[in-house]
Backbone as CSV, one residue per row, in Angstrom:
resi,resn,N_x,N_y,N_z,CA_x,CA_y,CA_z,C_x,C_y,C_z
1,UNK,64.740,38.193,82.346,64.102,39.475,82.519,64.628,40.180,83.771
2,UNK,64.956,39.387,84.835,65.781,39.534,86.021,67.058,41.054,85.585
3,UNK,68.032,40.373,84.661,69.015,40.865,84.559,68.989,42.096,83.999
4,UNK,67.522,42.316,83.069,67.467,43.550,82.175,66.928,44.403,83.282
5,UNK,66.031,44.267,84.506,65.907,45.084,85.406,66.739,45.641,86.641
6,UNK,67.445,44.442,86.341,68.956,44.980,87.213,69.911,45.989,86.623
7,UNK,69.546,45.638,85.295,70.704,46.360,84.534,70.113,47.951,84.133
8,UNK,69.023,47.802,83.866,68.193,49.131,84.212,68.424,50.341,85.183
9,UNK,68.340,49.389,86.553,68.481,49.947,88.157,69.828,50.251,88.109
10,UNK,70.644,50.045,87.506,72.415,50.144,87.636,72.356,51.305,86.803
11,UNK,71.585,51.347,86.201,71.794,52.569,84.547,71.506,53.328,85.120
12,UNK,69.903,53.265,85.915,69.558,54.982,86.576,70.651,55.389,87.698
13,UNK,70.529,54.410,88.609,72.187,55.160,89.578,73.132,55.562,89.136
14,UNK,73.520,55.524,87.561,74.771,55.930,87.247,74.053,56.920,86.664
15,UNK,73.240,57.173,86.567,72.221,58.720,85.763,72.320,59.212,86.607
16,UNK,71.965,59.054,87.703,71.909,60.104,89.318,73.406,60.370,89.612
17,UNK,73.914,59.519,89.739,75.559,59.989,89.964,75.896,60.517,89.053
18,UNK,75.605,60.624,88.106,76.380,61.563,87.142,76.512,63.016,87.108
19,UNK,74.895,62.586,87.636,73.783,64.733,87.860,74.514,65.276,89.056
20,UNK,74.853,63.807,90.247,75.241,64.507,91.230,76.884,65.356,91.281
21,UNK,77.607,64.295,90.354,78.929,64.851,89.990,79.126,66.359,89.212
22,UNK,77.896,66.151,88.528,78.028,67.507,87.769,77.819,68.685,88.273
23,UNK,77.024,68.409,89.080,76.388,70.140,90.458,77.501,69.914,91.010
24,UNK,78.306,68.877,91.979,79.580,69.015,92.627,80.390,69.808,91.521
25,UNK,80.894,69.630,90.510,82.086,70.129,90.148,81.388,71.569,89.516
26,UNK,80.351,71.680,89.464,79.168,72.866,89.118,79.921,73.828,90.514
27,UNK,79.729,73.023,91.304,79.927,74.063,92.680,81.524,74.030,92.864
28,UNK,82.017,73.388,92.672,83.556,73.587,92.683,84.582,74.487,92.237
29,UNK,83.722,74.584,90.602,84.316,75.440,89.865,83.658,77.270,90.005
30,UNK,82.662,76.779,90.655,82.043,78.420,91.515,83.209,78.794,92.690
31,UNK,83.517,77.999,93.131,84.469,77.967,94.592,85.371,78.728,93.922
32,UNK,86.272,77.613,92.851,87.719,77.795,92.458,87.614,79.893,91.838
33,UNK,86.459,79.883,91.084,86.637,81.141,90.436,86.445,82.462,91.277
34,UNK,85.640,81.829,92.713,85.911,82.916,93.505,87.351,83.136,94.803
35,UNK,87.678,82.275,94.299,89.298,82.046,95.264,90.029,82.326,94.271
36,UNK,90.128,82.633,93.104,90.973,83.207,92.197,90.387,84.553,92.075
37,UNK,89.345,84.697,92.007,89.351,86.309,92.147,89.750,87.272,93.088
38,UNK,89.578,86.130,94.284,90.089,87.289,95.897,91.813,87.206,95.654
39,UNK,92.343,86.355,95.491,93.959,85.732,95.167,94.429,86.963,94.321
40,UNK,93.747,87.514,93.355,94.022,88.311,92.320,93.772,89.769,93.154
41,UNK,92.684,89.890,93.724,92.549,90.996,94.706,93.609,91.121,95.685
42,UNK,94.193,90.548,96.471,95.143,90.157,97.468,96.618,90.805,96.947
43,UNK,96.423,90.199,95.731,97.719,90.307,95.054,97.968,91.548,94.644
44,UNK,96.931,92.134,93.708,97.117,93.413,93.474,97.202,94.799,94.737
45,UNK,96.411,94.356,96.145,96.522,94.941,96.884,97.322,94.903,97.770
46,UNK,98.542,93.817,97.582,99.917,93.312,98.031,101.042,94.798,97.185
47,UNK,100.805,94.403,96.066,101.636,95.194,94.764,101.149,96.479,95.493
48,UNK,100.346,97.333,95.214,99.901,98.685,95.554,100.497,98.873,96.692
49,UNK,100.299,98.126,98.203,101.024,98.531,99.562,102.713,98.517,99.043
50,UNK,103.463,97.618,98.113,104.727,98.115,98.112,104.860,98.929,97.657
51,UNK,104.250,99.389,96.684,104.447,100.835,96.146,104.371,101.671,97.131
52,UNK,103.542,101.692,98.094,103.545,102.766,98.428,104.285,102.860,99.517
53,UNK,104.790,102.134,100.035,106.381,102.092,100.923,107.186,102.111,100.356
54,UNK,107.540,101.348,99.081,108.284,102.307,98.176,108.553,103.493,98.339
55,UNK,107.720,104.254,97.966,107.290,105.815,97.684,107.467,106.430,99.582
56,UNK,107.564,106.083,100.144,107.853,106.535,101.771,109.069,106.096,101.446
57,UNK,109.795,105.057,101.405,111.341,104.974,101.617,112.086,105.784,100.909
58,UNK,111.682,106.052,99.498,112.770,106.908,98.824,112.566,108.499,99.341
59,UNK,111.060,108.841,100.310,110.986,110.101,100.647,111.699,109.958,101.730
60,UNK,112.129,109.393,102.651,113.047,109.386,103.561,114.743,109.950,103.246
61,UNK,115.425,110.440,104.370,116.392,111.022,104.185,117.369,110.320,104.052
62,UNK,118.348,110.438,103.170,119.620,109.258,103.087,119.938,108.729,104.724
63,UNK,120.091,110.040,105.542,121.039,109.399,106.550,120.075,108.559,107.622
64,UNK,118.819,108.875,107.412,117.720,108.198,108.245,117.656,106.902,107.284
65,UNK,117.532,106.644,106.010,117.716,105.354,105.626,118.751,104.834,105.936
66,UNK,119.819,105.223,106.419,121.097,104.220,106.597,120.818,103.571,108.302
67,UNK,119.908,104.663,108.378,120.719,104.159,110.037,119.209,103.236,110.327
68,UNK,118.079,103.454,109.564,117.241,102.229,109.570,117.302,100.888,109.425
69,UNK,118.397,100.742,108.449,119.116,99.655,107.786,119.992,99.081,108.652
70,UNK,120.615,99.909,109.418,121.602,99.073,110.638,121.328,98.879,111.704
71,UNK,120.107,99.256,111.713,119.614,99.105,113.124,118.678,97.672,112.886
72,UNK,118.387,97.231,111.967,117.979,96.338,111.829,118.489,94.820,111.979
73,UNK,118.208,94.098,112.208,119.025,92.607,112.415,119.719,92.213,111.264
């Protein structure tokens, strides 16, 4: 009878660890989806700033773009 209450007590700790694993990766995967959303924000607001230096460099004057370019390292 020993062993069936041991084996019991082993069953519920692995019931509790299980619940506890599941809120961990519960909360993990809250983490991951908000670090992919800012990543995606970042990114797109990476893309938009080249555009829009883009859009300043080609308004610049040929001979002021050249001599930006050599003056550079």
């Amino acid at each position: 009878m020993a062993k069936l209450e041991e084996l019991a007590e082993r069953v519920d700790r692995l019931v509790l660890r299980h619940q506890e694993l599941k809120r961990t990766s519960a909360l993990i995967e809250q983490q991951l989806a908000a670090v992919t959303a800012e990543r995606d924000s970042l990114r797109s607001r990476l893309a938009a700033a080249r555009a829009r230096i883009d859009a300043l460099l080609d308004r610049l004057p040929a001979e002021a773009a050249e001599g930006s370019t050599k003056a550079r390292p």
